[in-house]
C-alpha positions in Angstrom: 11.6 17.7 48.0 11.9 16.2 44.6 13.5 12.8 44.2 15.6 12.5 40.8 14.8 9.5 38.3 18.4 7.5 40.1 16.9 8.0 43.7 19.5 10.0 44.5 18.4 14.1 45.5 20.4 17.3 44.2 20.2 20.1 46.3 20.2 23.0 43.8 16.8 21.3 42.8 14.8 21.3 46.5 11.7 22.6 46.5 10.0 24.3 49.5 7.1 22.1 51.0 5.9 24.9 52.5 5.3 26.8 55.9 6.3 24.5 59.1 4.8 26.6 62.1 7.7 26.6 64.3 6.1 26.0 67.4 5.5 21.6 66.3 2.7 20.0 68.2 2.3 19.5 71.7 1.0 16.3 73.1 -1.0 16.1 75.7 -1.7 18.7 78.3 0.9 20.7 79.5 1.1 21.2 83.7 -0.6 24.7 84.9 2.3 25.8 87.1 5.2 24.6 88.9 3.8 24.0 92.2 0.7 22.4 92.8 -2.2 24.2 95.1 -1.0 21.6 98.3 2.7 22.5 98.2 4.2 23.4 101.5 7.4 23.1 102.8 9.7 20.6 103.5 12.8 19.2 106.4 15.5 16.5 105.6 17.8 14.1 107.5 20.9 12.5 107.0 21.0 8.8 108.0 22.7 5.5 107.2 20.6 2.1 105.3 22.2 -0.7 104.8 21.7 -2.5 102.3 21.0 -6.3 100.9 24.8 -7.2 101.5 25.2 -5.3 104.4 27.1 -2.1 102.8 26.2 0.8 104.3 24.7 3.6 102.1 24.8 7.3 103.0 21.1 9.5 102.5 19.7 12.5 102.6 15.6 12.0 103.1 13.5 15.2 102.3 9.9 15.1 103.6 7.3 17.6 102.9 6.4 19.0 106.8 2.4 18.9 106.5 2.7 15.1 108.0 0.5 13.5 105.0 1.6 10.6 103.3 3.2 11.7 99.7 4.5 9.6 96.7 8.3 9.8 96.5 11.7 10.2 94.2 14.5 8.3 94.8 17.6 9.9 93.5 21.4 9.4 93.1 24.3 11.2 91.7 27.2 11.4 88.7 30.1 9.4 88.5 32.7 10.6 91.1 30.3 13.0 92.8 28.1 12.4 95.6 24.1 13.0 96.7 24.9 16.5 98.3 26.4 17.9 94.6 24.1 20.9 93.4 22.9 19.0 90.5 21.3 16.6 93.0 19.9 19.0 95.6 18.6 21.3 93.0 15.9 18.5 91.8 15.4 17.2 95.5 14.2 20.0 96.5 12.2 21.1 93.4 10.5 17.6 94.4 10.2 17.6 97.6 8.6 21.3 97.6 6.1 19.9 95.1 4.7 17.3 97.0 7.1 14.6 97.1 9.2 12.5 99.5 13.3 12.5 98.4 15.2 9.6 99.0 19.0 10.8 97.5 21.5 8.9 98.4 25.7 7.8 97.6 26.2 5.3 95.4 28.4 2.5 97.0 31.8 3.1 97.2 31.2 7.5 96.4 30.4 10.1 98.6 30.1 8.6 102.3 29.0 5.0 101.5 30.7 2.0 101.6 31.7 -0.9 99.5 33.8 -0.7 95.9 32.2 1.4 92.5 30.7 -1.4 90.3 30.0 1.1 87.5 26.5 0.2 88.0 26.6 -3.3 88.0 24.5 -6.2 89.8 25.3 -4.9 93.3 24.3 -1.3 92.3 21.3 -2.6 91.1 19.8 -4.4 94.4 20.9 -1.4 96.4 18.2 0.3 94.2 15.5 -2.3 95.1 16.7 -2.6 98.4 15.9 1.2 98.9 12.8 1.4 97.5 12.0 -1.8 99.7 13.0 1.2 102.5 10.4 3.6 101.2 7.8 1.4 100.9 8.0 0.3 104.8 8.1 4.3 105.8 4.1 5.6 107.2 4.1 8.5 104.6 4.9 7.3 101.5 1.8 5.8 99.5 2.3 2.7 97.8 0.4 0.8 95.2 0.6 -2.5 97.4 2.1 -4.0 100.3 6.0 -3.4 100.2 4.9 -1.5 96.5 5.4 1.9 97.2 4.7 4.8 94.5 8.1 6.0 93.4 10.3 7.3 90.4 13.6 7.8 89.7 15.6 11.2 88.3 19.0 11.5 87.6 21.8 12.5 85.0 25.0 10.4 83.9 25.5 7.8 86.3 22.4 7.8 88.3 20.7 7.6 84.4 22.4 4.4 83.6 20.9 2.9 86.9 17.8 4.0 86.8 17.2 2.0 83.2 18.9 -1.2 85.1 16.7 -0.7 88.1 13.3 -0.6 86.4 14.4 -3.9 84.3 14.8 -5.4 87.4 11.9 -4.1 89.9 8.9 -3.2 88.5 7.4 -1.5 91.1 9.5 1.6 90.1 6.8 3.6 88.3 8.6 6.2 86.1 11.7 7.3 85.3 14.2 10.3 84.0 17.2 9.4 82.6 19.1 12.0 81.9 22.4 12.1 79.8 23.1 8.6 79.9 24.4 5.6 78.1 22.3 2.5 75.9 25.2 0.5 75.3 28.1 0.7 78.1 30.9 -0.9 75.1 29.4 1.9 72.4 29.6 4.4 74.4 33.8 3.4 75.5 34.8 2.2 72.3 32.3 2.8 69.7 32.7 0.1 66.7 35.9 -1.0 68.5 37.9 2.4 68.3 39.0 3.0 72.2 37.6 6.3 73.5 41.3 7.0 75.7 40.1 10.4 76.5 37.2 10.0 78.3 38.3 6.4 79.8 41.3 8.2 81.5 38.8 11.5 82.6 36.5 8.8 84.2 39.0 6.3 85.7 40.9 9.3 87.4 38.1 11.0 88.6 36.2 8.0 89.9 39.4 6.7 91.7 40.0 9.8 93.2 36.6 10.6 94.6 36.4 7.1 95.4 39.1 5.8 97.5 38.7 5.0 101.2 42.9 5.7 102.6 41.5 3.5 106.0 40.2 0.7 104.1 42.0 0.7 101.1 39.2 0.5 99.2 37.8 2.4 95.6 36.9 0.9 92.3 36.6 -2.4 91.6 39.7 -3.5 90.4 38.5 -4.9 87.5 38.5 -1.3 86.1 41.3 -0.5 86.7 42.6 -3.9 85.2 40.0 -3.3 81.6 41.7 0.0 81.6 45.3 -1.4 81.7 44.3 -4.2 78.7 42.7 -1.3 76.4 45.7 1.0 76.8 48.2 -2.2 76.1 46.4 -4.0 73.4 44.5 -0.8 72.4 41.4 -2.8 72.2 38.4 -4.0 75.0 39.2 -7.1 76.5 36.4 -9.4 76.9 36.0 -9.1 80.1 35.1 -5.7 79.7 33.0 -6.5 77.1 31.5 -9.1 78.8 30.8 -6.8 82.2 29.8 -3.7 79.9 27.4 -5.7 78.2 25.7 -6.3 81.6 25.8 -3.1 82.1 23.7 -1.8 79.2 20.4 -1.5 79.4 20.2 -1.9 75.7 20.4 -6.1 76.7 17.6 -5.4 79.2 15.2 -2.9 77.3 12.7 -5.9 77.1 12.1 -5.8 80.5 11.5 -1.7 81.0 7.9 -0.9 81.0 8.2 2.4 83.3 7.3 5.5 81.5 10.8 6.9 80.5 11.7 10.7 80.2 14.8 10.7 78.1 16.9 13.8 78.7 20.1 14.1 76.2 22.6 16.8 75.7 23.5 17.8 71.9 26.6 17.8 71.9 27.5 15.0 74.7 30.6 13.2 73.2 30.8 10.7 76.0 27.0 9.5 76.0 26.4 10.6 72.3 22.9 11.4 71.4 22.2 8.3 69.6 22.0 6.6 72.5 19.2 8.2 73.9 17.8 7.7 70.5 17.9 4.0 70.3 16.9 3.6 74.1 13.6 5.7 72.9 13.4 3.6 69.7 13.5 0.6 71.7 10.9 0.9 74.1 8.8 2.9 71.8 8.3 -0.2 69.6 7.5 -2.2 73.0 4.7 0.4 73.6 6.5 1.7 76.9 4.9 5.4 77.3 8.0 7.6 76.3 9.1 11.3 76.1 12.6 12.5 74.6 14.1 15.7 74.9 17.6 17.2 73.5 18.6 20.5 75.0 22.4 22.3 74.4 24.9 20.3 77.2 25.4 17.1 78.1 29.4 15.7 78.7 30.7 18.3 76.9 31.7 22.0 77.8 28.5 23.5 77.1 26.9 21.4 79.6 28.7 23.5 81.9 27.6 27.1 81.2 23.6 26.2 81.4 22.0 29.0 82.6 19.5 29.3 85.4 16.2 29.3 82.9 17.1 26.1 81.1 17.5 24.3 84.3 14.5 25.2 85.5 12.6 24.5 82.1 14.0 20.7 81.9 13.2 20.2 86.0 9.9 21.2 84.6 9.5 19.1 82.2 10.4 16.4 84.3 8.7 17.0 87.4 5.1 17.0 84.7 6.3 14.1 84.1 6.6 12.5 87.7 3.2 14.0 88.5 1.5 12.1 85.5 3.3 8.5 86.2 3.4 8.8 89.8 1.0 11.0 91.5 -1.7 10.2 88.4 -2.5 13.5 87.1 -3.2 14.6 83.8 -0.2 16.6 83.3 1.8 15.4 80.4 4.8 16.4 78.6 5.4 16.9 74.8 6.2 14.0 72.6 9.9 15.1 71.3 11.3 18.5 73.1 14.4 20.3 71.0 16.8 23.2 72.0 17.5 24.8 68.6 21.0 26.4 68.8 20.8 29.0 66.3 17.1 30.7 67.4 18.6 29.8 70.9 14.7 28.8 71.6 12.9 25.6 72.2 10.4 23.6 69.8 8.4 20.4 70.3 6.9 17.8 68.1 4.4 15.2 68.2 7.0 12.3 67.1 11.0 12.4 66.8 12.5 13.0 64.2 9.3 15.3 62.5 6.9 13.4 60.4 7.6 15.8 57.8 11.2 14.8 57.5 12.4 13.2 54.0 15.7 11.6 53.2 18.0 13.4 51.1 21.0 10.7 49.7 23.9 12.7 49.0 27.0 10.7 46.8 30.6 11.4 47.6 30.9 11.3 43.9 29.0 14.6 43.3 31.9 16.4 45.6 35.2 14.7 44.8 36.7 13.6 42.2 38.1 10.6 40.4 36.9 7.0 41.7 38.7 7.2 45.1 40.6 9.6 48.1 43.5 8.4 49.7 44.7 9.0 53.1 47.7 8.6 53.8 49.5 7.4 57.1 52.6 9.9 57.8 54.5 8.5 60.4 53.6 6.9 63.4 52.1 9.4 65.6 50.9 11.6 62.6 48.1 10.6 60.3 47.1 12.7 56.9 45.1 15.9 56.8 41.0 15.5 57.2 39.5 15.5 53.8 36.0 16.8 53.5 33.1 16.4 50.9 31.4 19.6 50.8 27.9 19.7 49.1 26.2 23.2 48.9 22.0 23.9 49.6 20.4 24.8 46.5 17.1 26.2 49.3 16.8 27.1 52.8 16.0 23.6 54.9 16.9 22.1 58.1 18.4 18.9 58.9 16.8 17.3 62.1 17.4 13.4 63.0 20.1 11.4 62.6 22.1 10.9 59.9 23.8 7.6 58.0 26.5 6.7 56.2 27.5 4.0 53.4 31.0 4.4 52.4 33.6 1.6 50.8 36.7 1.4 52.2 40.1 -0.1 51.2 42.7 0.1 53.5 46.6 -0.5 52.8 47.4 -1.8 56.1 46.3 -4.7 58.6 44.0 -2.2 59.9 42.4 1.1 59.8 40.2 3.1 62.5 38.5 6.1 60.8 37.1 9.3 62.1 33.7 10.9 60.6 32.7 14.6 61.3 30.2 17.4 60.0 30.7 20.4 59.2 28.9 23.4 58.5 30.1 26.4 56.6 27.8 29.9 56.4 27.5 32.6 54.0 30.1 34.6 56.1 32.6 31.4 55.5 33.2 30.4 59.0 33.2 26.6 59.2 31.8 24.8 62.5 31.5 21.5 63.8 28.3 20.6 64.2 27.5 19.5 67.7 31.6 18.4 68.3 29.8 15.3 67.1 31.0 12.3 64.7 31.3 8.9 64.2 34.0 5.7 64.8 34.5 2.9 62.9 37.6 0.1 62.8 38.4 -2.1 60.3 40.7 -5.3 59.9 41.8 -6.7 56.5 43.7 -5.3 54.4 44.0 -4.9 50.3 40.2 -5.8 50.7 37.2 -3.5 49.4 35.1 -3.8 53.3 31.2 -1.3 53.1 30.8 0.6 56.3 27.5 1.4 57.4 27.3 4.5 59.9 24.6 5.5 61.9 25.0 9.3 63.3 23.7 11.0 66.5 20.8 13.0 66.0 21.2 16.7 65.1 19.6 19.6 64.2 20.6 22.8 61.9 18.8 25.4 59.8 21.2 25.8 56.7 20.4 28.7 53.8 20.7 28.5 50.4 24.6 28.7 49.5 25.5 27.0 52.4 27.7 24.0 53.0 27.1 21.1 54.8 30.4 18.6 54.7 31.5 15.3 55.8 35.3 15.1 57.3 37.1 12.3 56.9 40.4 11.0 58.9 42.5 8.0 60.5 43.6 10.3 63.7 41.7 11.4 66.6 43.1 13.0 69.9 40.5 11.8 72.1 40.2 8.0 70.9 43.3 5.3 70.1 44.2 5.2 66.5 45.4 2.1 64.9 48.4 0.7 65.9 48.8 -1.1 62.3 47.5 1.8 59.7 49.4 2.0 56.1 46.8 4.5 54.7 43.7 3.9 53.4 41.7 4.7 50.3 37.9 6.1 50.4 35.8 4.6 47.5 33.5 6.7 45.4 33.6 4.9 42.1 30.3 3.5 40.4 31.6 -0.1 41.6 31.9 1.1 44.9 29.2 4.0 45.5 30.0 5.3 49.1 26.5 8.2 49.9 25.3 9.7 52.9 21.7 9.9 53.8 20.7 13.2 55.5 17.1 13.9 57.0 16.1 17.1 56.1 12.8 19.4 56.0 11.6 22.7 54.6 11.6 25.7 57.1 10.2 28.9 57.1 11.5 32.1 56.5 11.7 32.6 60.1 14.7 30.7 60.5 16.8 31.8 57.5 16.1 34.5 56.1 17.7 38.0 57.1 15.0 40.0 57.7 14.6 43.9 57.7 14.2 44.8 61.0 15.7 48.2 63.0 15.7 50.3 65.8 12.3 51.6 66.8 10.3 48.6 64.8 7.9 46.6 66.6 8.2 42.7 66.8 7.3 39.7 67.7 8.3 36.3 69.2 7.7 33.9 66.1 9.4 30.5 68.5 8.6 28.6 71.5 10.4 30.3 74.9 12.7 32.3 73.1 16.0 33.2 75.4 15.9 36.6 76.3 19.4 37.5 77.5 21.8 40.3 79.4 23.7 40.8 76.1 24.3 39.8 72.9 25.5 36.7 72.6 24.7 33.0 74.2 27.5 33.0 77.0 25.0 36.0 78.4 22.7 34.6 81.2 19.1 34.3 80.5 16.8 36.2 81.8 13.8 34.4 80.9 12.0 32.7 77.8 9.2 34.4 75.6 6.4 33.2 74.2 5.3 33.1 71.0 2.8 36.1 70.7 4.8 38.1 73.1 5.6 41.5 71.6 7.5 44.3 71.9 10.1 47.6 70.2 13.5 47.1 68.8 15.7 49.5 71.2 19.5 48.4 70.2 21.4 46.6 67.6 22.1 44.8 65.3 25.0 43.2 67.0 26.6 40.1 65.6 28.0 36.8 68.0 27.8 33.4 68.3 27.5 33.3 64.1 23.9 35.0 64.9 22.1 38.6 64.9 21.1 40.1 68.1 18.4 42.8 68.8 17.6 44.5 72.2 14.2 44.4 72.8 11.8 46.0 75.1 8.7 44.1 75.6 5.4 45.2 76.4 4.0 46.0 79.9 1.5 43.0 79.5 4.2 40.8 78.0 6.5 41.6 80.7 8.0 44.5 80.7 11.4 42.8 80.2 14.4 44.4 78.3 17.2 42.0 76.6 19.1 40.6 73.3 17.4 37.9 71.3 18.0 36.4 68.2 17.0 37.8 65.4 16.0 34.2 63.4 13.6 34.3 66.6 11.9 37.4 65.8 9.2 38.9 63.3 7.7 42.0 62.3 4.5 43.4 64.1 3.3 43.2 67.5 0.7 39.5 67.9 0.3 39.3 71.1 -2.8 36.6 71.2 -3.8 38.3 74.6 -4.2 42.1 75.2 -5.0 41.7 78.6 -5.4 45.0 81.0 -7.0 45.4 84.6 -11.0 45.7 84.3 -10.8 42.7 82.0 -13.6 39.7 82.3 -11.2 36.6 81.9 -12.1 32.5 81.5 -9.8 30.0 82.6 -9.0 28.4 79.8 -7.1 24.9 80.9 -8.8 21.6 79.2 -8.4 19.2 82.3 -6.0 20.5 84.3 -6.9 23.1 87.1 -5.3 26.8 87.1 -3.8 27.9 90.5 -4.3 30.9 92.2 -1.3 32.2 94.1 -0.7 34.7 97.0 1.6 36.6 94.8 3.1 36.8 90.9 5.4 33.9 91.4 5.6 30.1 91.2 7.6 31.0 94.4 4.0 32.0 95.9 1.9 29.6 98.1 -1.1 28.5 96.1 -4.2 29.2 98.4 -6.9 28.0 95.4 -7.4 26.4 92.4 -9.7 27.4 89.5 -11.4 25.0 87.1 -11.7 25.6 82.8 -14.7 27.6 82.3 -14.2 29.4 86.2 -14.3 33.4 85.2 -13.4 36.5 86.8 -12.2 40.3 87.1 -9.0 41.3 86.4 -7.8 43.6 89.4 -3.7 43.8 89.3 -1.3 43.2 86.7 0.3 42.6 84.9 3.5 40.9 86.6 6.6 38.5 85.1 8.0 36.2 86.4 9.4 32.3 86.5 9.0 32.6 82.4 5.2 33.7 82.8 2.5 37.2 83.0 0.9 37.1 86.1 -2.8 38.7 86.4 -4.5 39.0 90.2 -7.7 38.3 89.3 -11.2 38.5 91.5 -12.6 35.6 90.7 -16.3 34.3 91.0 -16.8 31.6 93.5 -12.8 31.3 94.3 -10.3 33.5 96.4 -8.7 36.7 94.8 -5.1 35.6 93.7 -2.5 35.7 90.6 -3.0 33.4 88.0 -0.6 33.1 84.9 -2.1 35.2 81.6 -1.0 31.6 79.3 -4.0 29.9 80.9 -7.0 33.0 80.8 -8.6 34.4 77.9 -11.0 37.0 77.4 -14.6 37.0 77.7 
């Protein structure tokens, strides 16, 4: 990228930095498998704990049935749900079938415990220590130390937020996996004092209805109900909400986390935006607390509810490596920074978030619009003016991945304005999209006064192609959020007194992501991403049927088919890749068959697994019992295969001083 002489960067005059191999780095060493070689299966049992004030919280405990003493999970639920929702069970028993003993249980006042919803406040917090007080006293959970038992914590939403509150308050908690969850509690209702209505009335609704006890009168706190009433009549936060929100964000606590944190967060979550995942990883990454991010497609938002059955299993995954490495000590590991990318529909990781190779691009409103200033004007009182949008075209093919910031002078008419900031991205075809359904808040108070706001974005990520437009949108109305009460209009600034820019990380891509590329039926390809989705049809709503691997090759049967703004091929892989038939995305595919790893029955074959041992199954499956394990270096014959399944080729192989079994092909190589 070439920086101009005034600092600022034109995008007609990018340069490519050249080739970035899709795939990032990996850190660390990835887990062999998704059962270990002394999994087994597992009972549970309801029962009833009371906890430190007395309030009686309803469990679920899952204990592996071979009677040894295991490290455990302790595990809660979302806002308004309740420990037997799917979302729960789903990572119990991934857990508890790996090794583990469960504790899930109901937060107080949800599901079948008592007491009132605290929206994980002070009492929320002790009924976390006061459980894992409970696990340390049981005979088969291993602790570190008297009344120190070896435990982490998993959950999404809710169960995130406490988790982060927990292990600031009890250190014997050993790792963590927040998933979806909030940094700041008053960002994350009314970010830079603009009142997020929608969601507020969503969570009050569905919390007091899933909460409330008709024999005992009981639900939420009232105090929610009451912070509710004050936003909605003075359409700000009272400070007793602020006051209780602060205490409830573990950005005010972050100097006391030091368990290894997993950070889970959905792209295009608008009620726990990305950036606060971000700043929680920021945070403790400057402390030196071991910590992982990942972003997939989901979150509080309605793709989060159309995940399909692969990418649930691949974040479980992810996360149960990561138990495994803080709790049970092994060397498995996870990478760095994990990211969905929407428009390969694959995944990619990195050794560092956002990519080291990532430069700043500053991008002036003046070079879009023009004279010194835009005015938007406030209609009448429950219409506001039009969005207005800078538009800057690519000059090259690049990608923006991080997050994105604003400077931009204001000058509104009124007492006060609240403005609304979105992106936008328009293709070659001309269809213009939202990027994530994510943007930005910010109020201000004074008016006939030049105020300089300074913006920092969520984190995203898009491939854009030469002749493409990226914009910023501009407004003073929202549906989802209060707009001001006390608006006139207000002016945006672009003049050379008042210089408003927007700063955009970006990076040079290969032609693998943006270029159209002359492929047909009968050509042979291959996969040129990480776990790239092979679907029933064209198109993302399509279930999954698994994820390929770069290397994995096969022939172009059907297509091209255009959805989701994409190109779609059907593609029949090879018997040793497979065998699989589905649509993929054509930015995820390349010409030629590169399969790293002909294998075929006869073969001589090395484990090949740095530290971590390979296991050796009864059958093609992570399903499968593993009845041995093989070391790096361990060889063997070939004597089945190849078979998919659970997102890998399975090989029986006869080995040399282990039992005959099936091994995944990722982890043996050739003699």
């Amino acid at each position: 990228m070439r920086e101009d002489d005034d600092s600022s960067v034109h995008w007609a005059e990018m340069d490519r930095r050249g080739f970035i191999k899709t795939t990032g780095a990996t850190a660390g060493t990835i887990a062999v498998g998704a059962t270990p070689a002394n999994a087994g299966s597992y009972s549970t049992t309801d029962l009833t704990i009371s906890s430190h004030d007395g309030t009686d919280l309803a469990a679920t405990l899952y204990e592996p049935d071979d009677g040894d003493a295991h490290e455990a999970v302790l595990m809660t639920h979302g806002w308004g749900s309740d420990r037997k929702s799917a979302r729960v069970t789903e990572k119990a028993k991934l857990y508890a079938s790996n090794g583990y003993v469960v504790l899930t249980y109901d937060s107080r006042g949800f599901g079948e415990s008592g007491g009132e919803v605290g929206l994980d406040g002070p009492k929320e917090v002790d009924d976390a220590s006061t459980l894992v007080d409970w696990l340390a006293g049981r005979d088969n959970v291993l602790t570190d130390a008297s009344g120190d038992p070896k435990v982490g914590m998993d959950g999404y939403s809710y169960s995130g937020g406490i988790q982060l509150l927990a292990a600031a308050n009890d250190d014997r908690i050993d790792a963590i996996v927040p998933r979806i969850t909030w940094n700041d509690l008053e960002y994350a209702m009314a970010p830079h004092g603009v009142v997020k209505i929608g969601w507020l009335t969503l969570l009050l609704g569905m919390g007091g209805i899933k909460s409330w006890d008709f024999e005992t009168g009981t639900g939420l706190d009232e105090d929610l109900w009451d912070w509710y009433l004050d936003a909605a009549w003075t359409n700000e936060l009272s400070q007793d909400a602020e006051d209780a929100f602060a205490e409830r964000s573990p950005a005010n606590q972050i100097s006391n986390v030091n368990a290894p944190t997993f950070l889970i967060q959905g792209w295009d979550d608008t009620l726990f935006k990305p950036v606060e995942a971000l700043r929680t990883y920021r945070s403790l990454q400057d402390r030196g607390v071991e910590t992982r991010i990942c972003f997939y497609e989901g979150g509080h938002a309605l793709e989060g509810l159309d995940r399909t059955q692969s990418e649930i299993d691949y974040l479980n995954g992810l996360a149960l490596d990561w138990m495994d490495r803080h709790v049970k000590g092994k060397s498995t590991d996870v990478p760095q920074a994990t990211m969905y990318l929407k428009q390969p529909d694959a995944w990619r990781t990195h050794d560092q978030f956002p990519p080291g190779d990532v430069s700043d691009a500053t991008l002036k409103l003046s070079e879009t619009a023009s004279g010194d200033d835009t005015y938007l004007e406030k209609d009448i009182w429950w219409w506001n003016d039009t969005e207005y949008r800078f538009d800057w075209e690519a000059g090259s093919d690049f990608e923006i991945v991080g997050a994105p910031e604003l400077d931009i002078w204001v000058y509104p008419t009124g007492p006060e304005e609240r403005l609304f900031f979105n992106f936008y991205h328009t293709d070659a075809d001309g269809h213009t999209k939202m990027i994530n359904d994510m943007g930005e808040t910010y109020r201000v108070e004074g008016e006939a006064q030049y105020h300089k706001i300074s913006v920092q974005f969520s984190p995203i990520q898009r491939f854009l192609k030469e002749g493409e437009t990226i914009s910023l949108g501009v407004s003073i109305s929202n549906p989802f959020y209060f707009d001001s009460r006390e608006s006139e209009g207000t002016y945006i600034m672009h003049s050379t007194d008042y210089p408003s820019q927007f700063t955009l990380p970006m990076r040079s891509v290969s032609d693998t992501h943006t270029v159209e590329k002359d492929l047909s039926v009968g050509d042979e390809v291959h996969v040129s991403v990480e776990n790239l989705a092979v679907r029933t049809g064209p198109g993302t709503s399509y279930d999954s049927k698994k994820q390929k691997h770069v290397y994995s090759s096969g022939q172009i049967v059907d297509g091209p088919t255009s959805a989701d703004g994409a190109t779609w091929w059907q593609v029949e892989y090879y018997e040793d890749d497979g065998g699989t038939t589905g649509w993929s995305q054509q930015v995820g595919l390349d010409t030629g068959a590169r399969n790293s790893e002909r294998l075929s029955i006869g073969d001589r074959v090395e484990v090949d697994t740095d530290s971590t041992r390979l296991n050796i199954r009864e059958g093609p499956a992570t399903s499968y019992t593993a009845i041995d394990a093989a070391d790096s270096g361990d060889r063997g014959r070939i004597v089945n295969g190849p078979e998919w399944a659970d997102g890998y080729v399975w090989w029986k192989v006869e080995y040399d001083g282990h039992a005959e079994g099936w091994s995944a092909q990722d982890w043996l190589k050739l003699v």
